[in-house]
Structures are given as structure tokens and as C-alpha cells.
C-alpha positions, 0 to 999 in steps of 0.5 A: 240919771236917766236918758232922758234927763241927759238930754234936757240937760244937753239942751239946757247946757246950750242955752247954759253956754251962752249965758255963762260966756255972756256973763264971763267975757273975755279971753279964755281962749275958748271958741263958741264950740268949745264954749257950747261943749264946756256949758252941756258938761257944766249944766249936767255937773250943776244939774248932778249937783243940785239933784244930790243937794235937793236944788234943782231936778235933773231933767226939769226944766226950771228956774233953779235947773238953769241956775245950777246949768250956768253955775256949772257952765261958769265954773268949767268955764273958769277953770279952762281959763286958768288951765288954758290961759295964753300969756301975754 
């Protein structure tokens, strides 16, 4: 991946955060940094995967490179919430 396309995907990741937490609220016990770091390194894993799998380029902006931004964002998402999850 070039450096470039890590940077597109870092902006994307932003932009992949927030939605990810829009569409996952609730308590996982992540604050906006967190949420913000969480959705740049879901969005180059989501963007990895998709350019292995031929959905998505990394580096591109496009329908199916935010798709595969918030999927990534989700899934890091939800794992933090399982491995930090606070007991009630």
C-alpha cells in the first residue's frame, strides 16, 4: 500500500468512525478519540481486504471504499466492545 493510499484511507477512517458509531451506539466504552483511531485502522484493514478481494481499491475514494471503511471500523468496533466491555 502506498503512502498515499494510507492517507486517503486515514481521511476515510475519520469519516468511517463516526458512521460506525452512528450505526453501533451504545456503551463499548470508547471515547470519540478512541472511536476516531479505531475507525483509520478499520478503514485500512476494510480497505487491505477489499483490494485483496478485488471490492474496493485502496486509495480510492468510492462507494465500495467507504463500505469496506465502515465495515472495518464495525468489526474493530465490536471487538473492542467484547474485549473491553465494563460490567454492570
Amino acid at each position: 500500500m502506498s503512502l498515499q493510499a494510507l492517507l486517503i484511507w486515514s481521511v476515510l477512517g475519520l469519516v468511517a468512525g463516526i458512521i460506525a458509531k452512528l450505526i453501533m451506539p451504545g456503551r463499548q466504552g470508547i471515547n470519540p478519540i478512541t472511536t476516531v483511531l479505531l475507525g483509520i485502522a478499520g478503514s485500512i484493514i476494510g480497505g487491505k481486504v477489499g483490494s485483496l478481494v478485488n471490492w474496493g481499491v485502496a486509495g480510492e475514494f468510492s462507494i465500495k471504499g467507504i463500505v469496506t471503511a465502515v465495515g472495518g471500523a464495525l468489526l474493530l468496533m465490536f471487538v473492542w466492545g467484547l474485549i473491553f466491555k465494563k460490567k454492570a
